[in-house]
N, C-alpha and C positions, 0 to 999 in steps of 0.2 A: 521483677523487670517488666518494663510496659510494653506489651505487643506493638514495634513499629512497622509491621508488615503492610504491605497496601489490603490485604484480606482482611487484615482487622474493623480498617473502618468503610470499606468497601463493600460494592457489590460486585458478585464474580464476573468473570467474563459471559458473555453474553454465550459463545460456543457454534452460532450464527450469523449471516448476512441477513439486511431487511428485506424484503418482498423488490423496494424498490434501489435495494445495490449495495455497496461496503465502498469506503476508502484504504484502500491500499498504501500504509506511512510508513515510513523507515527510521529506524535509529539512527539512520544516516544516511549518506549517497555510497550507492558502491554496494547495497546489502541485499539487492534481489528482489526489489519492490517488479521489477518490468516481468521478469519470469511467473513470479506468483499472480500480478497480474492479467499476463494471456494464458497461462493456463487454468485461472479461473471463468474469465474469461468463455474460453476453449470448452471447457468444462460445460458450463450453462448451457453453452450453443448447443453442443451435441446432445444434451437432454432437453433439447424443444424451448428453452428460455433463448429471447432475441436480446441475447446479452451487450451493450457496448462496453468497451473500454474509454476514458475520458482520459487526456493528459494535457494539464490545462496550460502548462507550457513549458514547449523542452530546449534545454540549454544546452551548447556543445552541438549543433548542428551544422553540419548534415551528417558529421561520424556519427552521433549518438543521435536516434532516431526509435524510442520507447514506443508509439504510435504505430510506425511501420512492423515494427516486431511482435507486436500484437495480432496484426494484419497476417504476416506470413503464418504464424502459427495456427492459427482461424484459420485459413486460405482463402479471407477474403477483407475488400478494404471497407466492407460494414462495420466489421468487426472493432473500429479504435479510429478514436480521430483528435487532433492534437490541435488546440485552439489558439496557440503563437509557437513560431519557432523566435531563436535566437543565436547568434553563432559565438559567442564569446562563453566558455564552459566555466561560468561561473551561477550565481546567485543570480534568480531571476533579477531581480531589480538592480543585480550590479551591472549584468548585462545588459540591460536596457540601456545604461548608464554608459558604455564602453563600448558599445557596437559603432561602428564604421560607417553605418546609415542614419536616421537620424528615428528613433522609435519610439513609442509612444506607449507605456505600459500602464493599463491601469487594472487597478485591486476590482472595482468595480463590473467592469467590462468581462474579466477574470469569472469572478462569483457570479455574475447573470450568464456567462455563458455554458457553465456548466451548471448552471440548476436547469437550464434551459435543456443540457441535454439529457439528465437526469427525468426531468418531468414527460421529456417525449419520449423516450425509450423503455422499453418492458424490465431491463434491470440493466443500472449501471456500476462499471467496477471504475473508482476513479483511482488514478497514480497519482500520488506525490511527488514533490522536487524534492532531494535528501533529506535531509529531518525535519523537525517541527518547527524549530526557529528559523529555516531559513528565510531572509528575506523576499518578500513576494512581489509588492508593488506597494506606493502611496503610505508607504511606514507600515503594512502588513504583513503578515507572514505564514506562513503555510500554515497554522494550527488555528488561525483565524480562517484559514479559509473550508478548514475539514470542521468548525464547530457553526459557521455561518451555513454550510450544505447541509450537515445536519443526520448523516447516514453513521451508519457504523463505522469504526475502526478495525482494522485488522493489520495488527505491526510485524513487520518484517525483518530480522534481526541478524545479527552476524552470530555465526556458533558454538565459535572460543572464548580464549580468555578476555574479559573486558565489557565482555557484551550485557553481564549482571546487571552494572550502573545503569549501560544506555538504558538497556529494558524498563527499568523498574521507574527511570525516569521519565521517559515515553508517556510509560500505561499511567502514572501519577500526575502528567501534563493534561494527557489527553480527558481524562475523570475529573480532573478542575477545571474543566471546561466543559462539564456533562457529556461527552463523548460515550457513549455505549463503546466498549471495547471488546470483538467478537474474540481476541483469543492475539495468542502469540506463533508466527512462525521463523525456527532457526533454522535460517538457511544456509546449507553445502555442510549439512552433519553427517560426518562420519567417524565421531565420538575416537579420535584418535587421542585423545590426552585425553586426563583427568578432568580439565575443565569442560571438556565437550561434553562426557558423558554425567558429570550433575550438572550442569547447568538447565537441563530441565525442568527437574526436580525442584532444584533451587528458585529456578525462576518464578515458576506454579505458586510458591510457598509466597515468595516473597509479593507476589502479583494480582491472587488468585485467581488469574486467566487459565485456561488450556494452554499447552505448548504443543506445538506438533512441529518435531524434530523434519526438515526434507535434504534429502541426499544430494548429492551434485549431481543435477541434470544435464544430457545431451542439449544445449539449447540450440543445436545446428538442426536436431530432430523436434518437431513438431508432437507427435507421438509421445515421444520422452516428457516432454514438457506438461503436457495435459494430462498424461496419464500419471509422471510425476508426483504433479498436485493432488488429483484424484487420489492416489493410492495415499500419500502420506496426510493429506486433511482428515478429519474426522467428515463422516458419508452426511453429517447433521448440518454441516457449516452452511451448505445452500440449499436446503432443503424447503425453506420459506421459497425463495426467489423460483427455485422450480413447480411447487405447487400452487405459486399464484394462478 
């Protein structure tokens, strides 16, 4: 039988961010890309790196506001800055398309402003809009726009059943697009069924990234959240970005 594993013709997960920051992608919307990323975020800060968070545009606003929640968890609004909002909680470019104002979204605009924040800041953590094919702007899409920045990946996952394909499909998008992939986290595990508790295991095999399983955090506590990450990340993953 012929090894169809992503570890067979791959190279492992990286197990680290770069010096200068990781992208934050999701298997989907809804998987805990905003949490992992202020508490990584959170993380850096409080070890002396001037960490920002990037969200290069959020949809469903002013409910859903990834940017500011980055901010309260940091306690401060250095800490995250969100480069378009939009109020229709759909697909960036559908939204552009279905707002009530008349808005102007482009791919370009998009991509130079966040390289721009990426090149001025000591380490940047950028967020994702739900998955990798989501529509972005101008016929592009969010995996376009994490392989035109050009940092690492770190995918975000849901932690039951179902989550096997998204993963595997992710990490095998993101690697046909030369994406350095730091690792995988399943988020809100608490290995209550069968499939939570191999799903790690299985995923690692099938992937050969890192998994590092994170529990359901207090995301009303700030504490919970950083210290969350902290505790269940491998101590390796921002090691570059702090000892620049």
């Amino acid at each position: 039988m012929n090894d169809t594993s992503e570890d067979s013709g791959l190279d492992r997960g990286t197990g680290r961010i770069a010096e200068d920051g990781v992208f934050v992608v999701g298997t989907d919307t809804g998987v805990g890309k905003t949490v992992v990323t202020a508490g990584l975020t959170g993380r850096l800060r409080e070890r002396g790196t001037d960490a920002v968070a990037v969200k290069p545009c959020q949809t469903g606003y002013p409910p859903d506001d990834d940017a500011a929640f980055v901010q309260s968890v940091c306690g401060t609004a250095d800490a995250a800055v969100c480069l378009q909002r939009l109020s229709p909680p759909l697909a960036p470019e559908v939204a552009a398309r279905e707002a009530d104002d008349d808005v102007t979204l482009s791919y370009e605009s998009i991509r130079d402003g966040v390289a721009d924040v990426v090149a001025g800041s000591e380490t940047a953590v950028v967020e994702g809009i739900g998955g990798l094919r989501v529509p972005l702007a101008d016929g592009r899409e969010i995996i376009d726009l994490v392989s035109d920045i050009g940092l690492p990946a770190l995918v975000v996952a849901r932690s039951g059943l179902g989550t096997l394909n998204h993963t595997a499909l992710t990490v095998r998008a993101l690697r046909q697009r030369d994406v350095p992939v730091v690792g995988v986290v399943l988020n809100e595990y608490e290995g209550a069924t069968t499939a939570e508790r191999t799903n790690p295991s299985v995923i690692e095999r099938m992937t050969g990234c890192s998994v590092w399983p994170v529990p359901p955090l207090d995301v009303e506590s700030s504490d919970s959240v950083i210290s969350g990450i902290s505790t269940n990340l491998s101590q390796s993953v921002v090691r570059p970005a702090i000892d620049q």
